[in-house]
N, CA, C and O atoms as a Maestro MAE file, in Angstrom:
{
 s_m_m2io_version
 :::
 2.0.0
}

f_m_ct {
 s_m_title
 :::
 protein
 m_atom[316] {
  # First column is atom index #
  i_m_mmod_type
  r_m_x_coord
  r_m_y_coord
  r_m_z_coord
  i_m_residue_number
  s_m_chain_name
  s_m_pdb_residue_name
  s_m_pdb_atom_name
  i_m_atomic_number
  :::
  1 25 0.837 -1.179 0.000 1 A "UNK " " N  " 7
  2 3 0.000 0.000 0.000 1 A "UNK " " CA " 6
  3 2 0.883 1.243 0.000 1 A "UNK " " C  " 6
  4 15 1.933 1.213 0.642 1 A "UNK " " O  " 8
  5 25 0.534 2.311 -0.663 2 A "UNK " " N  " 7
  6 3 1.484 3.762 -1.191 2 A "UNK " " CA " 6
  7 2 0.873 4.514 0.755 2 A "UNK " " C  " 6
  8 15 -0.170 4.652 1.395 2 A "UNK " " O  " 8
  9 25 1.962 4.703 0.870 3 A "UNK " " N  " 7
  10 3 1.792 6.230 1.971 3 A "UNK " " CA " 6
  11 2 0.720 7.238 1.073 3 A "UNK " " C  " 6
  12 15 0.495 7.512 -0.106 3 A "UNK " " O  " 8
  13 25 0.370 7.490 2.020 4 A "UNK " " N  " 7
  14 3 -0.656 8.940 1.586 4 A "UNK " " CA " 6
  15 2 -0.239 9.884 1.894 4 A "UNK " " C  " 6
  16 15 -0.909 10.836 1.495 4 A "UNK " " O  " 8
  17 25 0.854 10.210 2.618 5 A "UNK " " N  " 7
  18 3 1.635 11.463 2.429 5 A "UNK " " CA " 6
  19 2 2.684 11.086 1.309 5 A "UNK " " C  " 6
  20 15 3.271 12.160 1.176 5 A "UNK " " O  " 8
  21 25 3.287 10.179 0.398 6 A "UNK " " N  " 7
  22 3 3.917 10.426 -0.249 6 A "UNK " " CA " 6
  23 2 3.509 11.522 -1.193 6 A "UNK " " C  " 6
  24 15 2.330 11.868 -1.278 6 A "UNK " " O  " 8
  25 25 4.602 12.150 -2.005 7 A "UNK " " N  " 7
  26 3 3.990 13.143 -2.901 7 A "UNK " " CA " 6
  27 2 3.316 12.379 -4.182 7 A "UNK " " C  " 6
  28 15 3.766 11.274 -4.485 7 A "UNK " " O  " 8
  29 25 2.367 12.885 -4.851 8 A "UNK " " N  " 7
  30 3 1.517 12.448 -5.954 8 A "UNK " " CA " 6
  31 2 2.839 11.884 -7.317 8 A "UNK " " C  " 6
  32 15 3.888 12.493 -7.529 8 A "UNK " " O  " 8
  33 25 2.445 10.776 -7.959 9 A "UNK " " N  " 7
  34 3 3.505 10.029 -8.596 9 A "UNK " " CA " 6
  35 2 3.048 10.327 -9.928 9 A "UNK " " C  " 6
  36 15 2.199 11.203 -10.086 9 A "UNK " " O  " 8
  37 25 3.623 9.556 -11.105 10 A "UNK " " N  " 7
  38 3 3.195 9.460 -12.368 10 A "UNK " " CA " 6
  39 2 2.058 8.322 -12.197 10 A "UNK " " C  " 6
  40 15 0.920 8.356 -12.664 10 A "UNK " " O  " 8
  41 25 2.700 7.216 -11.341 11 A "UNK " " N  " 7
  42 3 1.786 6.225 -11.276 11 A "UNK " " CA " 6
  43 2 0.273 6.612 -10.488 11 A "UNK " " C  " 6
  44 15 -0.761 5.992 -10.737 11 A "UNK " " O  " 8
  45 25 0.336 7.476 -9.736 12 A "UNK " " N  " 7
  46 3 -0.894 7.652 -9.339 12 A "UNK " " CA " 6
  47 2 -1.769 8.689 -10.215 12 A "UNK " " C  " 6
  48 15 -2.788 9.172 -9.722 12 A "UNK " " O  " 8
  49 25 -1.354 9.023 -11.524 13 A "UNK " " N  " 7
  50 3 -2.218 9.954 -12.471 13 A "UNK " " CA " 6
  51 2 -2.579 9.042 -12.944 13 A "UNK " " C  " 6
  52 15 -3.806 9.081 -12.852 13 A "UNK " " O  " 8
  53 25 -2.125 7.707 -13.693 14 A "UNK " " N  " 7
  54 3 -2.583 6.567 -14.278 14 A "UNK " " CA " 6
  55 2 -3.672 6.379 -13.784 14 A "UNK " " C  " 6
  56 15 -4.689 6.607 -14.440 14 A "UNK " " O  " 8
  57 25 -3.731 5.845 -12.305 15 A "UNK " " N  " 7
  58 3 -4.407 4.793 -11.581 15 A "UNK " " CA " 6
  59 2 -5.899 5.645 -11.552 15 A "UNK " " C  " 6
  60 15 -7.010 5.120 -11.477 15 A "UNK " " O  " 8
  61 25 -5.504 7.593 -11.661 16 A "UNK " " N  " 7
  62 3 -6.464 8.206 -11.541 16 A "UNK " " CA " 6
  63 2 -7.420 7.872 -12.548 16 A "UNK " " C  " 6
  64 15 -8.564 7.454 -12.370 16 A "UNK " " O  " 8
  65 25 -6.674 8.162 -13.912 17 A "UNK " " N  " 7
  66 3 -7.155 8.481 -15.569 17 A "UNK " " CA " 6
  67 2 -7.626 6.673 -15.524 17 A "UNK " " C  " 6
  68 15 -8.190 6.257 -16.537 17 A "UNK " " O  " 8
  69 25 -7.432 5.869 -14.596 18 A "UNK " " N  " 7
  70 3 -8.124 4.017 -15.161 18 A "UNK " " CA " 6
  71 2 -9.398 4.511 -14.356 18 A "UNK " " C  " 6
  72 15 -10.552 4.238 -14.685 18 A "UNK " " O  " 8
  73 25 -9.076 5.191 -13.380 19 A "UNK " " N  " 7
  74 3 -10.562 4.884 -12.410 19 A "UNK " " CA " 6
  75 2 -9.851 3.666 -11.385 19 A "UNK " " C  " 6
  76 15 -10.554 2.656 -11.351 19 A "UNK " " O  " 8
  77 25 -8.926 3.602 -10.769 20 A "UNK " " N  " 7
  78 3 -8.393 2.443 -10.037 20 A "UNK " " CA " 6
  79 2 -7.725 3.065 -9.090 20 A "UNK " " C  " 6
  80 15 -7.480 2.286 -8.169 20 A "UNK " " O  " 8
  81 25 -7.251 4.323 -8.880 21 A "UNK " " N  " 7
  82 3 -6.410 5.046 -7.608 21 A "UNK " " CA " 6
  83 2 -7.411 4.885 -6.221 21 A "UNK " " C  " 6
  84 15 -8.600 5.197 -6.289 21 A "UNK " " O  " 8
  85 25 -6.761 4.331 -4.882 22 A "UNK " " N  " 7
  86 3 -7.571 3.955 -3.942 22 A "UNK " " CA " 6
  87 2 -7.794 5.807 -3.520 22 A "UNK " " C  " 6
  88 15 -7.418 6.940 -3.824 22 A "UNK " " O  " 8
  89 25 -8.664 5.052 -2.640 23 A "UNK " " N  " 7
  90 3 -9.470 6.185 -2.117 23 A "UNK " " CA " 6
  91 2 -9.012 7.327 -1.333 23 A "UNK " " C  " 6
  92 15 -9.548 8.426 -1.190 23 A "UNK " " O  " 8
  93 25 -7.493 6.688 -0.659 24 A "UNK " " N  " 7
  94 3 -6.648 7.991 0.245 24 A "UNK " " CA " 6
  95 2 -5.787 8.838 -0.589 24 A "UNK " " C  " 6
  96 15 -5.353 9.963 -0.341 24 A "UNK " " O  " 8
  97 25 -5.621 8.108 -1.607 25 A "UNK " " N  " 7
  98 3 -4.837 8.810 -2.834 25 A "UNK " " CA " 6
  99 2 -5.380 9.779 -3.936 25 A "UNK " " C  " 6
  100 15 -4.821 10.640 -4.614 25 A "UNK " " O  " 8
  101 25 -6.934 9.238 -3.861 26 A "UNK " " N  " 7
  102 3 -7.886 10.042 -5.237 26 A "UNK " " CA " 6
  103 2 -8.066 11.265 -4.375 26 A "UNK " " C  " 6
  104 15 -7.901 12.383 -4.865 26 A "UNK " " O  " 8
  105 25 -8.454 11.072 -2.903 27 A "UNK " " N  " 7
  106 3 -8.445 12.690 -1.546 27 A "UNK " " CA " 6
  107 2 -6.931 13.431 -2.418 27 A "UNK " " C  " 6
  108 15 -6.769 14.221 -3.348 27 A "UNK " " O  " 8
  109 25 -6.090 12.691 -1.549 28 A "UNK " " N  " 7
  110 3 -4.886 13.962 -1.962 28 A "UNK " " CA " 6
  111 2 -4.800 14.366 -3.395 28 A "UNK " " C  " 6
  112 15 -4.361 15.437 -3.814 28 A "UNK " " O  " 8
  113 25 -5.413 13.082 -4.294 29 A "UNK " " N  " 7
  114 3 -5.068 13.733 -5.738 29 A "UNK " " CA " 6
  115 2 -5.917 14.805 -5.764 29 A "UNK " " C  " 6
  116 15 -5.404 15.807 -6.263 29 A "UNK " " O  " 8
  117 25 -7.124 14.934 -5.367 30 A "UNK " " N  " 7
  118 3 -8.092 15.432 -5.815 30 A "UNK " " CA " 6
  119 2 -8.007 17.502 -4.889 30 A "UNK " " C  " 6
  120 15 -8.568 18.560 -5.173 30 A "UNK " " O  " 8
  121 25 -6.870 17.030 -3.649 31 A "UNK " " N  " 7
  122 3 -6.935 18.476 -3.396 31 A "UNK " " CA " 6
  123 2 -5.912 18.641 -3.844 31 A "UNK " " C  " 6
  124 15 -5.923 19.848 -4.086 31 A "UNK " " O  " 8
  125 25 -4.376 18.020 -4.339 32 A "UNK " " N  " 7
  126 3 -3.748 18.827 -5.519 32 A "UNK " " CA " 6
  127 2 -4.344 19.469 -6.688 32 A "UNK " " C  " 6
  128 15 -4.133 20.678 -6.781 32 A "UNK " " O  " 8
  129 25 -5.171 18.813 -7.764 33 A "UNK " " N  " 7
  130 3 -5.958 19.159 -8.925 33 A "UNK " " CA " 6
  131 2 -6.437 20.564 -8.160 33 A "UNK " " C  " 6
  132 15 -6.034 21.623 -8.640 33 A "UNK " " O  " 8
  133 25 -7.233 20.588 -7.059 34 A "UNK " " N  " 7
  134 3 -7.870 21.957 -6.893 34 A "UNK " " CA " 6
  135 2 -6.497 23.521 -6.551 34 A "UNK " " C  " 6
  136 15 -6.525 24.748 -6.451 34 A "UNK " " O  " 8
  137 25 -5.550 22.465 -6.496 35 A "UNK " " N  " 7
  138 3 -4.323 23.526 -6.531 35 A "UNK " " CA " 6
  139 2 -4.014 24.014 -7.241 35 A "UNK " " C  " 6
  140 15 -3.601 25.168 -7.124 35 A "UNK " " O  " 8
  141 25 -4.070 23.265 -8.510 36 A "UNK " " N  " 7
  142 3 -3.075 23.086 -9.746 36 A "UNK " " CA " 6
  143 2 -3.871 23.149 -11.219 36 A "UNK " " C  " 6
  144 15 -3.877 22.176 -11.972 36 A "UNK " " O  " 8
  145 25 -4.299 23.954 -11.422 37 A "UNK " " N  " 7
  146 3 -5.055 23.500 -12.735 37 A "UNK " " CA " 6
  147 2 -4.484 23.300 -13.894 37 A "UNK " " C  " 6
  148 15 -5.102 23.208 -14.955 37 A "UNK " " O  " 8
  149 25 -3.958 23.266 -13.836 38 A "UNK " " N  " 7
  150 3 -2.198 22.183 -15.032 38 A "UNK " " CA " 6
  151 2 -2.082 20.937 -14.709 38 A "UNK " " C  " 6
  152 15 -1.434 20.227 -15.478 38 A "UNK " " O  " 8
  153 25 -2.651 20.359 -13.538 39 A "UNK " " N  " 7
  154 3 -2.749 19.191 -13.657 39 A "UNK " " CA " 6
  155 2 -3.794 19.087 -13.475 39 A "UNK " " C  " 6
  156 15 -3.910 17.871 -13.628 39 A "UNK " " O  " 8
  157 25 -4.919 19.503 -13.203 40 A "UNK " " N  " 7
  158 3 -6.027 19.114 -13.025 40 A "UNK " " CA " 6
  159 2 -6.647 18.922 -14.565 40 A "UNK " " C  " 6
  160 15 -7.611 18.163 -14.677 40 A "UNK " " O  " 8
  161 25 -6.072 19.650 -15.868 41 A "UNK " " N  " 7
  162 3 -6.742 19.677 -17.157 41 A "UNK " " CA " 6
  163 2 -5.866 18.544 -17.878 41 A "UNK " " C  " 6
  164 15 -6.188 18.018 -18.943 41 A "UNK " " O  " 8
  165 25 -4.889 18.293 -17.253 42 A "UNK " " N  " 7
  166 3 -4.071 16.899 -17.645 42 A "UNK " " CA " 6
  167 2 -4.562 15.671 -17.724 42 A "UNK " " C  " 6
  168 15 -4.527 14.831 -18.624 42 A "UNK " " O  " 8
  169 25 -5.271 15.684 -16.101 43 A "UNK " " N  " 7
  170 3 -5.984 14.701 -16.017 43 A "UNK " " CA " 6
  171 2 -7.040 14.465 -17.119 43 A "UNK " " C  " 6
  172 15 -7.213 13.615 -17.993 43 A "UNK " " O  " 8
  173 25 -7.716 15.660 -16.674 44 A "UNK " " N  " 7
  174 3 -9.074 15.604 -17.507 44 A "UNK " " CA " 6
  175 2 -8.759 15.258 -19.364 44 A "UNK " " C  " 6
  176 15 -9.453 14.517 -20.060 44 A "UNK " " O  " 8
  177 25 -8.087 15.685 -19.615 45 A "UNK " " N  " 7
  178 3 -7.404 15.409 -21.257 45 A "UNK " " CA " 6
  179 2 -7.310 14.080 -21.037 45 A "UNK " " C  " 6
  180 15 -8.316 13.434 -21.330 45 A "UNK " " O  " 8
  181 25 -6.215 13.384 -20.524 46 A "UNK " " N  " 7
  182 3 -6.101 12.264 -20.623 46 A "UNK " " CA " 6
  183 2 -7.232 11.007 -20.389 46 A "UNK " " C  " 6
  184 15 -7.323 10.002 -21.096 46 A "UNK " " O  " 8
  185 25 -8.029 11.327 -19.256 47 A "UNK " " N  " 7
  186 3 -9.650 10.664 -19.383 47 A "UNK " " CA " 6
  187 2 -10.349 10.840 -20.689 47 A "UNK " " C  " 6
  188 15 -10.876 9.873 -21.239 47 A "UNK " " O  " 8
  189 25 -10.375 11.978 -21.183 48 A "UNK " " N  " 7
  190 3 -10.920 12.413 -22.612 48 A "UNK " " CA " 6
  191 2 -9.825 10.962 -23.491 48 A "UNK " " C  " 6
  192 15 -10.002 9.744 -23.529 48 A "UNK " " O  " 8
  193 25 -9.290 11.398 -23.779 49 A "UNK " " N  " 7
  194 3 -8.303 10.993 -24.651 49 A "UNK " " CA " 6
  195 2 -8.492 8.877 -24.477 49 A "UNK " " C  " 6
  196 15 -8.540 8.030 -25.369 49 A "UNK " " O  " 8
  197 25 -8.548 8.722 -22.928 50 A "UNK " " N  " 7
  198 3 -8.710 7.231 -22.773 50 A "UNK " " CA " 6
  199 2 -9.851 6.641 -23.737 50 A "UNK " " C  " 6
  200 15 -9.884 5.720 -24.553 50 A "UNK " " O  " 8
  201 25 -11.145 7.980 -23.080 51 A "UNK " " N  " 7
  202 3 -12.740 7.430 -23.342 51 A "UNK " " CA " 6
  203 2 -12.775 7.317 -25.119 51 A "UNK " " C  " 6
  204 15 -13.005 6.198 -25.577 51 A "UNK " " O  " 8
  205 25 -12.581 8.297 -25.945 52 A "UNK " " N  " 7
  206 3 -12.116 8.183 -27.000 52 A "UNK " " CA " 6
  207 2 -11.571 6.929 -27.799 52 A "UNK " " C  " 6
  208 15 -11.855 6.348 -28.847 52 A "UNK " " O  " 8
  209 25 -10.512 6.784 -26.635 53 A "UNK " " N  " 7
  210 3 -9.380 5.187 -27.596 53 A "UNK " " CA " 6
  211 2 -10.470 3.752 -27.160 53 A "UNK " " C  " 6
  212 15 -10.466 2.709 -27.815 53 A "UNK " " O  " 8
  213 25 -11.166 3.940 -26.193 54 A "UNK " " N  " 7
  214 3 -12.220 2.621 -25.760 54 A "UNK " " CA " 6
  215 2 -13.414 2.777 -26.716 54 A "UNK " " C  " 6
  216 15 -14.128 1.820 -27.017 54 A "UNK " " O  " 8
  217 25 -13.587 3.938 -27.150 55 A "UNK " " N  " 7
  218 3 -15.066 3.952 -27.868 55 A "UNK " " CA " 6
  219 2 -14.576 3.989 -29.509 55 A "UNK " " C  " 6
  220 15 -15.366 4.064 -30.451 55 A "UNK " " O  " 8
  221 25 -13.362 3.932 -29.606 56 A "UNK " " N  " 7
  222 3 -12.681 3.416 -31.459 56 A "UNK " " CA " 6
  223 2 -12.218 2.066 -31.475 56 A "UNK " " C  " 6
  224 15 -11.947 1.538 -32.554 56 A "UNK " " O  " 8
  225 25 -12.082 1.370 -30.258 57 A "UNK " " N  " 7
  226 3 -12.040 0.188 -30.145 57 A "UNK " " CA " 6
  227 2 -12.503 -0.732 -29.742 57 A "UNK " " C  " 6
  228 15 -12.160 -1.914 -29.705 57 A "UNK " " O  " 8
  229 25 -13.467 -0.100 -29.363 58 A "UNK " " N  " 7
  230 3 -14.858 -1.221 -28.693 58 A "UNK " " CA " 6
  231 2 -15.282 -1.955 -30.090 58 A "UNK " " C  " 6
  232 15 -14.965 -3.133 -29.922 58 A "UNK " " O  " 8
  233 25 -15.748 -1.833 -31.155 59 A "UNK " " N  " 7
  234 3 -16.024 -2.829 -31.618 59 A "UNK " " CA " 6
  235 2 -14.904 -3.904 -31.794 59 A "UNK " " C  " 6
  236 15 -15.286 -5.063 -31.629 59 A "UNK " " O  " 8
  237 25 -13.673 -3.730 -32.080 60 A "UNK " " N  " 7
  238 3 -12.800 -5.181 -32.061 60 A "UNK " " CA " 6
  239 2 -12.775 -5.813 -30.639 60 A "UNK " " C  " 6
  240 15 -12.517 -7.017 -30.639 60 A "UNK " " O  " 8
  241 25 -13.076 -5.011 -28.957 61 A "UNK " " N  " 7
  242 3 -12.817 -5.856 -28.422 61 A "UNK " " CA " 6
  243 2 -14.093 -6.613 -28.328 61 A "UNK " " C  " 6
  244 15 -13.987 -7.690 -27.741 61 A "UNK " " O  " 8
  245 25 -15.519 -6.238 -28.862 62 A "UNK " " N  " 7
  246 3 -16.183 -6.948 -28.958 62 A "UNK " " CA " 6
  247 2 -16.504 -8.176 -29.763 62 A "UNK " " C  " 6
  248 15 -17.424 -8.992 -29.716 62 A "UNK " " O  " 8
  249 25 -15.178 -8.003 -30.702 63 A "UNK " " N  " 7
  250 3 -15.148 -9.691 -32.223 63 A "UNK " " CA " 6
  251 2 -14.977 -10.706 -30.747 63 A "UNK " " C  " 6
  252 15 -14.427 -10.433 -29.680 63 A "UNK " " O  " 8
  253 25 -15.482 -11.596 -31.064 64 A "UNK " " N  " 7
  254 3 -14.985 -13.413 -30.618 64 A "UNK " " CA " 6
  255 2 -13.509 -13.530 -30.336 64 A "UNK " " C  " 6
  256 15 -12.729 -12.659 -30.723 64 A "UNK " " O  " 8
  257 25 -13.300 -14.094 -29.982 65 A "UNK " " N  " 7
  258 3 -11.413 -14.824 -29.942 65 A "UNK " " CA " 6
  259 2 -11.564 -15.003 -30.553 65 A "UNK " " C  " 6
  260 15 -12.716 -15.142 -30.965 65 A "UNK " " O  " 8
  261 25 -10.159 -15.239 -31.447 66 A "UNK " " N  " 7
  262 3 -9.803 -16.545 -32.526 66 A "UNK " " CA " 6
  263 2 -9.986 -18.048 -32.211 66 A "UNK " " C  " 6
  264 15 -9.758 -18.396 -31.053 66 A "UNK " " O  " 8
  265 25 -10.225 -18.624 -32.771 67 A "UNK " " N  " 7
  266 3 -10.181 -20.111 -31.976 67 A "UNK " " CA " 6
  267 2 -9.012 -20.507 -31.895 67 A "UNK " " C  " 6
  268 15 -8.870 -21.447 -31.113 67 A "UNK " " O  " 8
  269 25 -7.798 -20.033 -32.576 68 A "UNK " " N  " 7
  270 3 -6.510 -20.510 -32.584 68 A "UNK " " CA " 6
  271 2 -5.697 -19.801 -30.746 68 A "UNK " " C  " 6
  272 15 -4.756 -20.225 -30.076 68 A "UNK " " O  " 8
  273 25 -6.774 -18.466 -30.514 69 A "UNK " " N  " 7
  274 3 -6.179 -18.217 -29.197 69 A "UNK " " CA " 6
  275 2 -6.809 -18.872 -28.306 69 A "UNK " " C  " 6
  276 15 -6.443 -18.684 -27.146 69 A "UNK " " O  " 8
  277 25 -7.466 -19.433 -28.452 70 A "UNK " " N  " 7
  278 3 -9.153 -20.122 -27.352 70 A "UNK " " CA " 6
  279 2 -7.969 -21.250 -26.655 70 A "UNK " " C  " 6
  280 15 -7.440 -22.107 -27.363 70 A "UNK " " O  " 8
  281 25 -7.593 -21.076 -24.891 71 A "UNK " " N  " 7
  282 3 -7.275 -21.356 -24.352 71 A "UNK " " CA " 6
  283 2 -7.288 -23.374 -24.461 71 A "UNK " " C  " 6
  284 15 -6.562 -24.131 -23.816 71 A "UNK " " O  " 8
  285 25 -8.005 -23.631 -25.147 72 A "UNK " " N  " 7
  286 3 -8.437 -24.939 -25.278 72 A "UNK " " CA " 6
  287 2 -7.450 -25.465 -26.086 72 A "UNK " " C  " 6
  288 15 -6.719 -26.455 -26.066 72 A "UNK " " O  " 8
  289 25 -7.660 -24.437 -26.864 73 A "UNK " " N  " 7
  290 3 -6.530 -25.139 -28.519 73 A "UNK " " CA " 6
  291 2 -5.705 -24.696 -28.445 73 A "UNK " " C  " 6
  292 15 -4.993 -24.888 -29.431 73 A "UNK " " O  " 8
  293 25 -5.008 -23.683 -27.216 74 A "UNK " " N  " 7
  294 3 -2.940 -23.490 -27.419 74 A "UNK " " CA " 6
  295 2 -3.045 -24.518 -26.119 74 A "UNK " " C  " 6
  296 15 -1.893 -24.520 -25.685 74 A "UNK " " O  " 8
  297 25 -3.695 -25.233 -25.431 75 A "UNK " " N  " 7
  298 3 -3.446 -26.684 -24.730 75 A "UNK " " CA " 6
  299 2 -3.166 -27.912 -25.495 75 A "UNK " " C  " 6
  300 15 -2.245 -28.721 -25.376 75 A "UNK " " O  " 8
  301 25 -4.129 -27.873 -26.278 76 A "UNK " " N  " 7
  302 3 -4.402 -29.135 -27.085 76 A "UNK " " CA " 6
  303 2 -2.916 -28.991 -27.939 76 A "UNK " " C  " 6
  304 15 -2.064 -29.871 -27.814 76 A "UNK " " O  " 8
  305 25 -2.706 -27.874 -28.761 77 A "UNK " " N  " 7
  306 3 -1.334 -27.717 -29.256 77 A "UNK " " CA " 6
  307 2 -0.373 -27.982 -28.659 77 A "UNK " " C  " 6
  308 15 0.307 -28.892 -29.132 77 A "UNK " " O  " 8
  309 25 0.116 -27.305 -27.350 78 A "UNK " " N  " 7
  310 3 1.552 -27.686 -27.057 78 A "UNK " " CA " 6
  311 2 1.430 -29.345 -26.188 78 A "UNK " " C  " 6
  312 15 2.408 -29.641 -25.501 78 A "UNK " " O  " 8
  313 25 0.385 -30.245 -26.237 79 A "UNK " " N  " 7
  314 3 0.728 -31.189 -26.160 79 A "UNK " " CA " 6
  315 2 1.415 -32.543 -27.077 79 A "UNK " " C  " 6
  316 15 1.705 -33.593 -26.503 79 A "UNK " " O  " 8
  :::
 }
 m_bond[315] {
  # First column is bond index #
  i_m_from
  i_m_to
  i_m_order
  :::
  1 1 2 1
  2 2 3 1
  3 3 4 2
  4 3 5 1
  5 5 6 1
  6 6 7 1
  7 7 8 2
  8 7 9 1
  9 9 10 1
  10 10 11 1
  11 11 12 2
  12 11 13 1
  13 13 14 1
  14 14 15 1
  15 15 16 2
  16 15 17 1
  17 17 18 1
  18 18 19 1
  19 19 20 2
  20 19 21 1
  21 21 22 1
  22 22 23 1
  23 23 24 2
  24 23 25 1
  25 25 26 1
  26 26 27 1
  27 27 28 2
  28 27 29 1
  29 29 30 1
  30 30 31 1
  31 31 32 2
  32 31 33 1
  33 33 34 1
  34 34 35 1
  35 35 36 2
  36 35 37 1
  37 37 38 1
  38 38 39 1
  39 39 40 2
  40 39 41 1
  41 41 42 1
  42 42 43 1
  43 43 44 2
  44 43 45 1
  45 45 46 1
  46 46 47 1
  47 47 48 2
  48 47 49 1
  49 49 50 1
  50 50 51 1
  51 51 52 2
  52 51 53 1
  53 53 54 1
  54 54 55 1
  55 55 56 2
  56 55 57 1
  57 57 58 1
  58 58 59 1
  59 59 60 2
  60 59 61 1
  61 61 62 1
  62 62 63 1
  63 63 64 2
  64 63 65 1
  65 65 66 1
  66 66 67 1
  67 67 68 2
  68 67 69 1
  69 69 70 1
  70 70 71 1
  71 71 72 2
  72 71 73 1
  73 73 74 1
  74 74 75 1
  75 75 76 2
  76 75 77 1
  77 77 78 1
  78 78 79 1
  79 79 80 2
  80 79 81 1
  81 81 82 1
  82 82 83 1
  83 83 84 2
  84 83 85 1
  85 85 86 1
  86 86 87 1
  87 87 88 2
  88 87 89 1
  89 89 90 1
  90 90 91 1
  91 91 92 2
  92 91 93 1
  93 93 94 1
  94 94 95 1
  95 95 96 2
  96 95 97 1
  97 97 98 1
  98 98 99 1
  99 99 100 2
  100 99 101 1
  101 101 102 1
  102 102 103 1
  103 103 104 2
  104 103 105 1
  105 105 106 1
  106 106 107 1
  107 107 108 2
  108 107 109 1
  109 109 110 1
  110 110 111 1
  111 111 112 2
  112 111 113 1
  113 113 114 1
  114 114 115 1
  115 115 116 2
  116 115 117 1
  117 117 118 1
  118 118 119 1
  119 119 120 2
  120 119 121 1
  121 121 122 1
  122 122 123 1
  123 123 124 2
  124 123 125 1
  125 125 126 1
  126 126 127 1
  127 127 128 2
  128 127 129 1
  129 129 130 1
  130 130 131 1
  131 131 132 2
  132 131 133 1
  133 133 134 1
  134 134 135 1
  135 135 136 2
  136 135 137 1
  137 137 138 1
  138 138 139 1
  139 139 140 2
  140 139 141 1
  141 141 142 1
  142 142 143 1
  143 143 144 2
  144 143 145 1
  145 145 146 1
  146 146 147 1
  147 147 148 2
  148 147 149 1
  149 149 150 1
  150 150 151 1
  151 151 152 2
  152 151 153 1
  153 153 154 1
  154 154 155 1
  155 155 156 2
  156 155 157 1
  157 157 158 1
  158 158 159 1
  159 159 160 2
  160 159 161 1
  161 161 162 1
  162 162 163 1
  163 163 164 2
  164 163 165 1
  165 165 166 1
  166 166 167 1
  167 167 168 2
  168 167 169 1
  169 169 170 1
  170 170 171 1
  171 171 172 2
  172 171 173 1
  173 173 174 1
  174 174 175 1
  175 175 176 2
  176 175 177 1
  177 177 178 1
  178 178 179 1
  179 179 180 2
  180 179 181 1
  181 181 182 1
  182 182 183 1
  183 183 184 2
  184 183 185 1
  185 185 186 1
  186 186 187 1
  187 187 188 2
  188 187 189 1
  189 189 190 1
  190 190 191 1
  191 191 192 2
  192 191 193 1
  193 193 194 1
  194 194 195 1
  195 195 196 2
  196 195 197 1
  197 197 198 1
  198 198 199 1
  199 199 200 2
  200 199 201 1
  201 201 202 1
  202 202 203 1
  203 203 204 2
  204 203 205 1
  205 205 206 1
  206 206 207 1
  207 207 208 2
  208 207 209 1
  209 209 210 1
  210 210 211 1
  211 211 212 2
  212 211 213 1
  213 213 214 1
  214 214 215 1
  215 215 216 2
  216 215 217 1
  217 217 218 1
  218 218 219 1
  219 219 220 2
  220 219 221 1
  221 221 222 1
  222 222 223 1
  223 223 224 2
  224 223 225 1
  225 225 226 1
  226 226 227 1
  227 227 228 2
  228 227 229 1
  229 229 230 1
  230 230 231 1
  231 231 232 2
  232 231 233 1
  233 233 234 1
  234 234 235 1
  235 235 236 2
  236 235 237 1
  237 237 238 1
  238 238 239 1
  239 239 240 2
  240 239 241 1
  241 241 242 1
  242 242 243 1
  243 243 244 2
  244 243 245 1
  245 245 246 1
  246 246 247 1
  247 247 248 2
  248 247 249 1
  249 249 250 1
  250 250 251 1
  251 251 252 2
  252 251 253 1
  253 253 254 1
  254 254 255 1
  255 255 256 2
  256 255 257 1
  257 257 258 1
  258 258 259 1
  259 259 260 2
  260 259 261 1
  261 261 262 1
  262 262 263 1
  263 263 264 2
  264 263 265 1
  265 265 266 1
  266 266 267 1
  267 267 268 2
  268 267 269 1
  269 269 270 1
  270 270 271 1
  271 271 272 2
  272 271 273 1
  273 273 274 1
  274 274 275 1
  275 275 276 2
  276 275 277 1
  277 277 278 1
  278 278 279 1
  279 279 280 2
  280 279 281 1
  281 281 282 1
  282 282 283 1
  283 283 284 2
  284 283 285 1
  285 285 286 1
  286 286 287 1
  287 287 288 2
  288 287 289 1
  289 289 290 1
  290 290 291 1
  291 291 292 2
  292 291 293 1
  293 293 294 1
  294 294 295 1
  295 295 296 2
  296 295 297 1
  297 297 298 1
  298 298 299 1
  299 299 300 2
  300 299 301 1
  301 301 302 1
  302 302 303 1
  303 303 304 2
  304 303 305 1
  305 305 306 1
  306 306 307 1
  307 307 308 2
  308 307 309 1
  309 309 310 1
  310 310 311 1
  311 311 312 2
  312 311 313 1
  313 313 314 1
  314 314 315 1
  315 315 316 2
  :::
 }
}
């Protein structure tokens, strides 16, 4: 588990922009952003920018597997 007084990381802008930064960390992130509005529009860009790359690629992650990746048949193969 990250200290919550550590200072705010690269890794914790990630965890912000997934939606996955725990909850003592999204507090401090969230009263830096009200400090900082250079990072606070960083963030926000980069959420933009995520929602964007999920909604141009949602239809391929919605194709089927291949059957050649289908966990069944790289078993059946490397036996």
């Amino acid at each position: 588990m990250t200290d919550p007084r550590s200072p705010i990381g690269e890794d914790d802008l990630v965890a912000a922009v997934d939606g996955r930064l725990a909850p003592d960390r999204a507090a401090l992130l969230a009263a830096r952003m009200g400090e900082d509005p250079a990072l606070a529009e960083r963030i926000a860009a980069e959420t933009r920018d995520r929602e964007a790359l999920r909604t141009q690629l949602a239809p391929i992650a919605e194709e089927p597997i291949p059957a050649r990746l289908r966990i069944a048949n790289l078993r059946e193969a490397k036996q």
